[in-house]
GUZA-611397 format. One line per 10 residues: for each residue x, y, z of N, C-alpha, C. Coordinates in Angstrom, 2 decimals, padded with zeros to 5 digits, m for minus. Each point is the difference from the previous one (the first is absolute). Layout:
X:Y:Z:X:Y:Z:X:Y:Z; ...
//
This chain:
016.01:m023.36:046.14:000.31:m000.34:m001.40:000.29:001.28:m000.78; 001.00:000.12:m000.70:000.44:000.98:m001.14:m000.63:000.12:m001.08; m000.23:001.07:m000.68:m001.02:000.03:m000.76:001.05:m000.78:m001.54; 001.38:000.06:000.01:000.63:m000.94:m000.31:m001.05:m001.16:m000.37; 000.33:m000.70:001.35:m000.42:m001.39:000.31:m001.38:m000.14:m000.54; m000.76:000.89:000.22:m001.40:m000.39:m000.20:m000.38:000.14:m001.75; 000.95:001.22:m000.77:m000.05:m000.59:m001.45:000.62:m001.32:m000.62; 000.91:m000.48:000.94:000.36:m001.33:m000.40:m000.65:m001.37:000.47; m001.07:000.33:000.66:m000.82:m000.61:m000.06:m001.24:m000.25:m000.45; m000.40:001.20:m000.83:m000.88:000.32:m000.84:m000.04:m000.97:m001.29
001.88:000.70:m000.23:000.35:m000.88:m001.32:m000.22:m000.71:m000.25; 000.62:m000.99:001.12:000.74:m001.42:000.43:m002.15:m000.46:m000.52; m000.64:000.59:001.39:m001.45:m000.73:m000.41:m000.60:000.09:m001.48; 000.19:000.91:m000.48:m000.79:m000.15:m001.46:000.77:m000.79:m001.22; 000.89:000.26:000.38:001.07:m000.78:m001.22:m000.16:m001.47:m000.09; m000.38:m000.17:001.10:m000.47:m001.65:000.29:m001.63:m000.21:m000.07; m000.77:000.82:000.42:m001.08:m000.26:m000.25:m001.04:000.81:m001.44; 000.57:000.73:m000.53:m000.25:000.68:m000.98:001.28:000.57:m000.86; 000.40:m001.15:m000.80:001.18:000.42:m000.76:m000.07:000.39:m001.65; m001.18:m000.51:000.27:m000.70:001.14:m001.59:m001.44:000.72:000.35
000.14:001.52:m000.10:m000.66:000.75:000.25:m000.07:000.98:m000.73; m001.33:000.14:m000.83:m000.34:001.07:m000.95:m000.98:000.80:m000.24; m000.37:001.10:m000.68:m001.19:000.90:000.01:m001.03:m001.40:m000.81; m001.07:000.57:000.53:m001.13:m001.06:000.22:m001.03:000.77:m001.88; 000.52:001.09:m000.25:m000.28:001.05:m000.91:000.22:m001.10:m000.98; m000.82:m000.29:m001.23:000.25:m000.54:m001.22:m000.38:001.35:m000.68; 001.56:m000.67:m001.03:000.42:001.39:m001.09:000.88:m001.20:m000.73; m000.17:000.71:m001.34:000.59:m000.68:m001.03:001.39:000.86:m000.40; m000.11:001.31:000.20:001.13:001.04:m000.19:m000.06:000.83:000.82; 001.41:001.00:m000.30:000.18:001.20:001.18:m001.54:001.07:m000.44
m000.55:m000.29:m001.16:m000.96:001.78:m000.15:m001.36:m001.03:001.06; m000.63:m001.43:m000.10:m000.66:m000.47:001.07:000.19:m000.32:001.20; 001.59:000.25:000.35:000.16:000.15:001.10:000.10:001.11:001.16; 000.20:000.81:m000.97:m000.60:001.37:000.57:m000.96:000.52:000.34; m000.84:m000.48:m001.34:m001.34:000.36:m000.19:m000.89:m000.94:001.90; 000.44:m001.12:000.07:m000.48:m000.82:000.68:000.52:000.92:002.03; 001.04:000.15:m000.43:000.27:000.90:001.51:m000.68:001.24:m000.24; 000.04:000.93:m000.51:m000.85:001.12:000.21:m001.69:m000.63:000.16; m000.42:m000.68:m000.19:m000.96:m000.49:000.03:m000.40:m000.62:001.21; 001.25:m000.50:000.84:000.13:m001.12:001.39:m000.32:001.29:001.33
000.81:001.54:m000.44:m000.24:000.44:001.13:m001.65:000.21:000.55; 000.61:m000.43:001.62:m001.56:000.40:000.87:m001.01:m001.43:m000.77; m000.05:m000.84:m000.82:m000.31:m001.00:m000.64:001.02:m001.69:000.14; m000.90:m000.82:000.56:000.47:m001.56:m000.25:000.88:m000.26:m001.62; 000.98:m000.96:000.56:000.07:m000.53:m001.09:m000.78:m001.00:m001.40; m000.94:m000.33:001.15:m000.74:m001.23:m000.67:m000.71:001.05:m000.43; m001.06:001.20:000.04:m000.62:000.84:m000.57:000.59:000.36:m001.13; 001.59:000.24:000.32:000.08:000.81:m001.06:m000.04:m001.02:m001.69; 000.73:m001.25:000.42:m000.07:m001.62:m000.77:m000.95:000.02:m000.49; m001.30:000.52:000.28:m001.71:m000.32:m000.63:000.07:001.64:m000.67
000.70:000.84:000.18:m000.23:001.14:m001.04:000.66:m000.32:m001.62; 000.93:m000.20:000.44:001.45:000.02:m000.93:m000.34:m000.53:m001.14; m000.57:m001.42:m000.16:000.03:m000.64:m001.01:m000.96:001.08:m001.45; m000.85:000.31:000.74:m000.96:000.80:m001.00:000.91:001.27:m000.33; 000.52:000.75:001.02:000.54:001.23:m000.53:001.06:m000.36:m001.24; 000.89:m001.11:000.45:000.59:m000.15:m000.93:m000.33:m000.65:m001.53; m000.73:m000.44:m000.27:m000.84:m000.38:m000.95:m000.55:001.29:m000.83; m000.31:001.20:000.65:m000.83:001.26:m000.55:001.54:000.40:m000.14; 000.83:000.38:001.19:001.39:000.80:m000.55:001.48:m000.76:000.23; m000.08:m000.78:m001.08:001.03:m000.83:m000.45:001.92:000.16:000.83
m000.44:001.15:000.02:001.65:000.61:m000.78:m000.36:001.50:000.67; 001.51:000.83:000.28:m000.25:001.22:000.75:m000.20:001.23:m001.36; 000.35:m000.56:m001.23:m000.31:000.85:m000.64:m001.85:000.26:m000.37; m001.04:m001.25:000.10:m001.23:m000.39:m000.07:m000.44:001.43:001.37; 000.56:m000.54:000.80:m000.32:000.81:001.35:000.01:001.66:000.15; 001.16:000.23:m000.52:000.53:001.53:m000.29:m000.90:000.40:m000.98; m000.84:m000.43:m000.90:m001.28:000.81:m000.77:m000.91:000.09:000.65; m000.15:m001.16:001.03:m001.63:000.22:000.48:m000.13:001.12:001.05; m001.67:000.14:000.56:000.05:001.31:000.90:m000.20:m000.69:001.51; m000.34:001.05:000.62:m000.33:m000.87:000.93:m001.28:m000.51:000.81
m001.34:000.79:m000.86:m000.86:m000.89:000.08:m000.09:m001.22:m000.99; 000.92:m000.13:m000.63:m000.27:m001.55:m000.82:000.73:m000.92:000.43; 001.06:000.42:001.25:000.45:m000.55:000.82:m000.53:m000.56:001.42; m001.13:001.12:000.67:m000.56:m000.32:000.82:m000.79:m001.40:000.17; m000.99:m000.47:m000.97:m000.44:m001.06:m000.04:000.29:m001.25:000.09; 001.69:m000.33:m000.36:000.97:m000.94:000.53:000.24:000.00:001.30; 000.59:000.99:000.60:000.47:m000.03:001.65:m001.31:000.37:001.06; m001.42:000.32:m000.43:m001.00:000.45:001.14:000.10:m000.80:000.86; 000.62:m001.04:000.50:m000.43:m001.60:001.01:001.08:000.56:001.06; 000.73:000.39:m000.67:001.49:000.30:001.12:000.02:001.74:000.65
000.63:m000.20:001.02:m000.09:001.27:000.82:000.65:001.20:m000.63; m000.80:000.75:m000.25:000.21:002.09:m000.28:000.42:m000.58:m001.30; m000.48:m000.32:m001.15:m000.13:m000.10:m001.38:000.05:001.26:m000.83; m000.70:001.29:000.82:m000.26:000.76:m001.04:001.90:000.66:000.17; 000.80:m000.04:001.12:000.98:000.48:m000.02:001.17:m001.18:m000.79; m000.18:m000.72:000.33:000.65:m001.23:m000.89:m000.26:m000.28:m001.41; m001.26:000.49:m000.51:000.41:000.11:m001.47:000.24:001.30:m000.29; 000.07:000.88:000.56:000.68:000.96:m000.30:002.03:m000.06:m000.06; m000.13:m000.60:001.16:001.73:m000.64:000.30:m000.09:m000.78:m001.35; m000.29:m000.78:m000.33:000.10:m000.93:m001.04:000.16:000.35:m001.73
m000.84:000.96:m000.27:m000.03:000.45:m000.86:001.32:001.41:m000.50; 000.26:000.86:001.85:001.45:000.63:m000.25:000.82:m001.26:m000.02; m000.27:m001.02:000.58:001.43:m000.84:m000.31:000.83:m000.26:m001.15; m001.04:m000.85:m000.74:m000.03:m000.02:m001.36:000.71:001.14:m001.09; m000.65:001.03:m000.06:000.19:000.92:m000.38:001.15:000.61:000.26; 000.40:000.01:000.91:001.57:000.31:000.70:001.46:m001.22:m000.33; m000.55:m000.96:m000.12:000.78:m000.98:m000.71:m000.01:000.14:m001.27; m001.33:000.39:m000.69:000.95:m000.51:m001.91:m000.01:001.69:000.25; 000.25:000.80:000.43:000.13:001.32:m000.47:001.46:000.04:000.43; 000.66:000.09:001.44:001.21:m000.04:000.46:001.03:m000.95:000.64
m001.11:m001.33:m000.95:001.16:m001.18:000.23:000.01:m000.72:m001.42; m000.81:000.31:m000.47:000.35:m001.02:m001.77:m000.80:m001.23:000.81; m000.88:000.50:000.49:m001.30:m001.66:m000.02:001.08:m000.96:000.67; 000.80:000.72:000.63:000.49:m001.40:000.46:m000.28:000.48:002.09; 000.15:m000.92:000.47:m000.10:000.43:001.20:001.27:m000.18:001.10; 000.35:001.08:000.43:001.63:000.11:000.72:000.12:m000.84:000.88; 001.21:m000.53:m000.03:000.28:m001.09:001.32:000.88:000.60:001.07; 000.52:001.39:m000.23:000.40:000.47:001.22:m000.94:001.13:001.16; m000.05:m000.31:001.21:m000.76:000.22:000.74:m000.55:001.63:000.35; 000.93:000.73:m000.37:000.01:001.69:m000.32:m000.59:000.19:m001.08
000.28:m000.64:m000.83:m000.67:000.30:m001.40:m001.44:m000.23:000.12; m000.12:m001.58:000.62:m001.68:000.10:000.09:m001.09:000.91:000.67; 001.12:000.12:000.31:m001.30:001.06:001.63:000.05:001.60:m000.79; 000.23:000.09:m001.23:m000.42:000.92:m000.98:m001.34:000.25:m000.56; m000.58:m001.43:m000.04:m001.61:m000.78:m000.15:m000.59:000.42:000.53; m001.38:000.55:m000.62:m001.32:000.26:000.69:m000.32:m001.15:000.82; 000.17:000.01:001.45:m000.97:m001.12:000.56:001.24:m000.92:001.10; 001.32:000.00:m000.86:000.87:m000.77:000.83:000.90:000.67:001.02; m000.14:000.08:001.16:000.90:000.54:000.70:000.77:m000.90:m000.04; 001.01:m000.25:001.89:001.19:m000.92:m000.10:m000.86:m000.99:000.18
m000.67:m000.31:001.38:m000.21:m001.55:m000.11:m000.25:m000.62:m001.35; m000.77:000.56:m000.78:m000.15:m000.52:m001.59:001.42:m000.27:m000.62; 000.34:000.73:m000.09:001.00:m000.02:m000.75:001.03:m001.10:000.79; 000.14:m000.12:001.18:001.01:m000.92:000.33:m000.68:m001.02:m000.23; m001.71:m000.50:000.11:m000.31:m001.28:m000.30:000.57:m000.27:m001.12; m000.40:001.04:m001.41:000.72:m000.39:m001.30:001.51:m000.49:m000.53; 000.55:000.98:001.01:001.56:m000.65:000.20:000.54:m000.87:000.58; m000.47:m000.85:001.01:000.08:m000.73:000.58:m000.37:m001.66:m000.46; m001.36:000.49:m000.09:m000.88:m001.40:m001.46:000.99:m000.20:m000.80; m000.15:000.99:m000.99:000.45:000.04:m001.10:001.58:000.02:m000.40
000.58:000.46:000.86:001.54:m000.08:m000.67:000.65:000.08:001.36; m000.62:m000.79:001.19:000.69:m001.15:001.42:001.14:001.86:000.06; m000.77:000.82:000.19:001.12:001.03:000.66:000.09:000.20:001.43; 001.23:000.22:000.59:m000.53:m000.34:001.61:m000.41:001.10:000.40; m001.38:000.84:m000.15:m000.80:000.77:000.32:m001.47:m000.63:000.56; m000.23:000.70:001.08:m000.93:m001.00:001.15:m001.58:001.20:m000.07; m000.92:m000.09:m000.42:m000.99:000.38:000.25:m000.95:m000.27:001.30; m000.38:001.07:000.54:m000.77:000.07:001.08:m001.92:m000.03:000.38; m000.40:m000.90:m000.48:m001.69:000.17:000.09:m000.31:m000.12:001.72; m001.02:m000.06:000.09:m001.13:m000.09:001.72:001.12:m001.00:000.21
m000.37:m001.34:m000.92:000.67:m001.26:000.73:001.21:000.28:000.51; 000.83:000.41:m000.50:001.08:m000.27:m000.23:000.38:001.42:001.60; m000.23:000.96:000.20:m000.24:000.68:000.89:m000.04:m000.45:001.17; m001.16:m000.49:m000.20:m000.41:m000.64:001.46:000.48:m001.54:000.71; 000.27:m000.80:m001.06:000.87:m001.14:000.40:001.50:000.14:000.47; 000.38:001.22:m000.99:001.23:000.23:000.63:000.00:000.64:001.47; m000.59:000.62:000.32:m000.42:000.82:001.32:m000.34:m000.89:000.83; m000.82:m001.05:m000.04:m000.43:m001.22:000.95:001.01:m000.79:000.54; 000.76:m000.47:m001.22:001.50:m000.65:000.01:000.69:000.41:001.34; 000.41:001.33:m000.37:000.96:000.19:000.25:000.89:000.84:m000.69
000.32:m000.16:m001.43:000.77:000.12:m001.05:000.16:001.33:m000.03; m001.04:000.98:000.49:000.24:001.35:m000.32:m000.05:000.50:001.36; 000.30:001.31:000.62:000.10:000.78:001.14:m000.34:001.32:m000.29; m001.33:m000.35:000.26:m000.78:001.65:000.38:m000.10:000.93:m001.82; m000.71:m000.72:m000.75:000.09:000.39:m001.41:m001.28:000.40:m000.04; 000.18:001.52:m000.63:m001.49:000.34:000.01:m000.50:000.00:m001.28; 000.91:m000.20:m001.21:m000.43:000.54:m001.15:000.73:m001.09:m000.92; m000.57:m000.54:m001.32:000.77:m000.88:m000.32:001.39:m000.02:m000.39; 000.14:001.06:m000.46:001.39:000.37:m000.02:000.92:m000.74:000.64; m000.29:000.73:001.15:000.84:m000.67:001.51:m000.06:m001.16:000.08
m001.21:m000.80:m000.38:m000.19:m001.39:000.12:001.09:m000.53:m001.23; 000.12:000.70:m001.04:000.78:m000.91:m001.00:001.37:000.21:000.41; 000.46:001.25:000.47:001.43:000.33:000.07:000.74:m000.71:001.42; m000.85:m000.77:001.23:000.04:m000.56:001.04:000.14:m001.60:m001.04; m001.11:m000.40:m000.45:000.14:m001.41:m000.45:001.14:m000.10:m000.89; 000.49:000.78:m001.34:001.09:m000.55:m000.65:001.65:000.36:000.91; m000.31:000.65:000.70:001.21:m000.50:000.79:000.23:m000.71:000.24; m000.29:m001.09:000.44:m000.16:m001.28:000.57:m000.14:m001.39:m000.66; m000.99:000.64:m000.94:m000.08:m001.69:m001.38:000.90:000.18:m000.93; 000.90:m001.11:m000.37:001.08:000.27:m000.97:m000.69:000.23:m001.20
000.36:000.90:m001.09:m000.17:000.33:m000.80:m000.62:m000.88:m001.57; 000.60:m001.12:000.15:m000.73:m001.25:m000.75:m001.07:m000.35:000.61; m000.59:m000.31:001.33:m001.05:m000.09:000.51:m001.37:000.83:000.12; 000.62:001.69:m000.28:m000.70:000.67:000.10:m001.56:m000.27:m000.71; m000.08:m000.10:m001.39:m001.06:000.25:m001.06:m000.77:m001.63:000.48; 000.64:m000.90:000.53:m000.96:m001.24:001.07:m000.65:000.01:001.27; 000.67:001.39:000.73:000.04:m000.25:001.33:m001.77:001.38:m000.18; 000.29:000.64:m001.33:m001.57:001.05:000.09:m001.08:m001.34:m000.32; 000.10:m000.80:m000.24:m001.22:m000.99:m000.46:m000.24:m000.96:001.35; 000.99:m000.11:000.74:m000.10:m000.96:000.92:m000.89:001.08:001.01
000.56:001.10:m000.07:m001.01:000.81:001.46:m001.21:000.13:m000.61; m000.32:000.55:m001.08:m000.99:000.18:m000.75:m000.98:m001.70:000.44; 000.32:m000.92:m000.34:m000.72:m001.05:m000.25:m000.45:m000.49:001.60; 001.51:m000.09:000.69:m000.30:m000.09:001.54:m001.23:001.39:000.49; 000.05:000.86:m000.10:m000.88:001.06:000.20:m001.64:m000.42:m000.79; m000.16:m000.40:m001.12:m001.29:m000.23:m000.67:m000.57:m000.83:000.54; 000.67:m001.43:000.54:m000.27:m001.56:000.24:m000.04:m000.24:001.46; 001.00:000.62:000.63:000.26:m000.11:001.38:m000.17:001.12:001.43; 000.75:000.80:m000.36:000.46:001.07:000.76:m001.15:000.76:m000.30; m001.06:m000.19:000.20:m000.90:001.15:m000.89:m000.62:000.89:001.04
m000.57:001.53:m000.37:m000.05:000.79:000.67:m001.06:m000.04:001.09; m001.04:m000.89:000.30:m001.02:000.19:000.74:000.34:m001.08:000.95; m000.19:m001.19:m000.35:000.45:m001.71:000.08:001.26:m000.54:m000.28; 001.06:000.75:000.35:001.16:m001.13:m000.43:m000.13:m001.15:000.27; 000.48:m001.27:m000.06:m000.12:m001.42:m000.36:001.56:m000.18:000.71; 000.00:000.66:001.58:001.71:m000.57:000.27:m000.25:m001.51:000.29; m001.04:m000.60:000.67:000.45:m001.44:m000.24:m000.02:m000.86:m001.18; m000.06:001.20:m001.37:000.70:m000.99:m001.31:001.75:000.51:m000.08; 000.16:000.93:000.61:001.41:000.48:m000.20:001.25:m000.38:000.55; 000.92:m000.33:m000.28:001.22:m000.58:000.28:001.02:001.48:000.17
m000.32:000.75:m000.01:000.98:000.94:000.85:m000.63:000.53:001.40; m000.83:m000.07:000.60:m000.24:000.33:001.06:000.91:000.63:001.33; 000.85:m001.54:m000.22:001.25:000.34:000.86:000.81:001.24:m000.38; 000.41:000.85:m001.02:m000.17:001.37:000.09:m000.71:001.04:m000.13; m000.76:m000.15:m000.40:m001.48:000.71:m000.16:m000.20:000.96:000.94; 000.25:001.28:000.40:m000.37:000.78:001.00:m001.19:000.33:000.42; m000.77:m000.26:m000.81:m001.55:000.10:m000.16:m000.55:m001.17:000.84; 000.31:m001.25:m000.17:m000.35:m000.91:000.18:000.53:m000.24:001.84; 001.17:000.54:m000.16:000.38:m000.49:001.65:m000.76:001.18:000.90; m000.31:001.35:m000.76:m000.44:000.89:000.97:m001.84:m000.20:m000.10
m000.49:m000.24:m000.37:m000.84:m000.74:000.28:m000.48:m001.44:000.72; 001.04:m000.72:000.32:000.01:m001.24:000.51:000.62:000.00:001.13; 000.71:001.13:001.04:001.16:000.73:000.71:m000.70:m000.44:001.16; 000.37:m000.81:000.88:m000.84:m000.90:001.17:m000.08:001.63:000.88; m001.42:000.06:000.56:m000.51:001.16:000.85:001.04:m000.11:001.53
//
């Protein structure tokens, strides 16, 4: 099978079985949706869902945020992983937006990764969410499902993993096809226990046949 073939069957499977697929992140805007990914790394989503509501309640708005410090920040995020570096990220964020964006927060993907805290994967989640750009972010999941697949060849770094996958997913698909590995990776494909007899790609799955490879 061509690695062709085997993204068109990727497609072909999720488009049919998951044809709406989205960040699991509740955010009301781009400054909580940010706020909510810097918050996700190395951290669940559902964790981060039980932080959020309170932080945002104490800091409304990125301008609320950009005054505070960051021990008055700490006490919101302590539940979630490396806090003391994340409100530090949080608080340059802020601050870096109403200072060199006018409180508003950039929707192009260079620009963001100007942000205390957001590299690319951040920033492509934001672009991607937020304004459907066909820029593909790379987390664990998304890494390692692609590598199991098939989809990628010999990627050591995500990079490679993103610049191997958007070759291949058409460009409208792209900002669906990061939620589908992502979600297949959280639910299914998961790193200790995958769940291949819940999975319907098996039949390319390299993972799956080389493990199952009659002795």
């Amino acid at each position: 099978m061509t690695r062709k073939e085997r993204f068109e069957k990727f497609i072909a499977y999720f488009s049919e079985t998951m044809p709406v697929a989205e960040t699991e992140l509740l955010y009301r805007d781009p400054y909580q949706l940010l706020v909510a990914v810097i918050l996700s790394a190395q951290c669940t989503d559902k964790r981060v869902n039980l932080i959020t509501p309170a932080f945002f309640r104490r800091f409304p708005d990125v301008y609320t945020l950009a005054k505070a410090t960051e021990p008055e920040v700490f006490p919101f995020i302590s539940s979630c992983s490396y806090p003391n570096s994340k409100a530090r990220y949080l608080v340059g964020m802020a601050r870096t937006v109403v200072e060199k964006f006018n409180g508003i927060i950039p929707e192009d993907p260079e620009e963001l990764q100007k942000i205390p805290g957001v590299g690319r994967k951040t920033a492509h989640v934001m672009a991607s969410v937020l304004y459907n750009r066909p820029v593909l972010a790379v987390d664990t999941h998304v890494f390692r499902v692609a590598a199991r697949l098939g989809l990628t060849y010999r990627a050591r770094t995500p990079l490679q993993t993103e610049l191997q996958l958007v070759e291949y997913i058409p460009e409208d698909l792209i900002p669906k096809a990061h939620h589908w590995l992502i979600l297949h990776g959280r639910y299914i494909c998961q790193a200790r226990k995958p769940k291949c007899h819940q999975c319907g790609l098996t039949d390319i799955c390299k993972y799956y046949n080389r493990r199952n490879k009659p002795d």
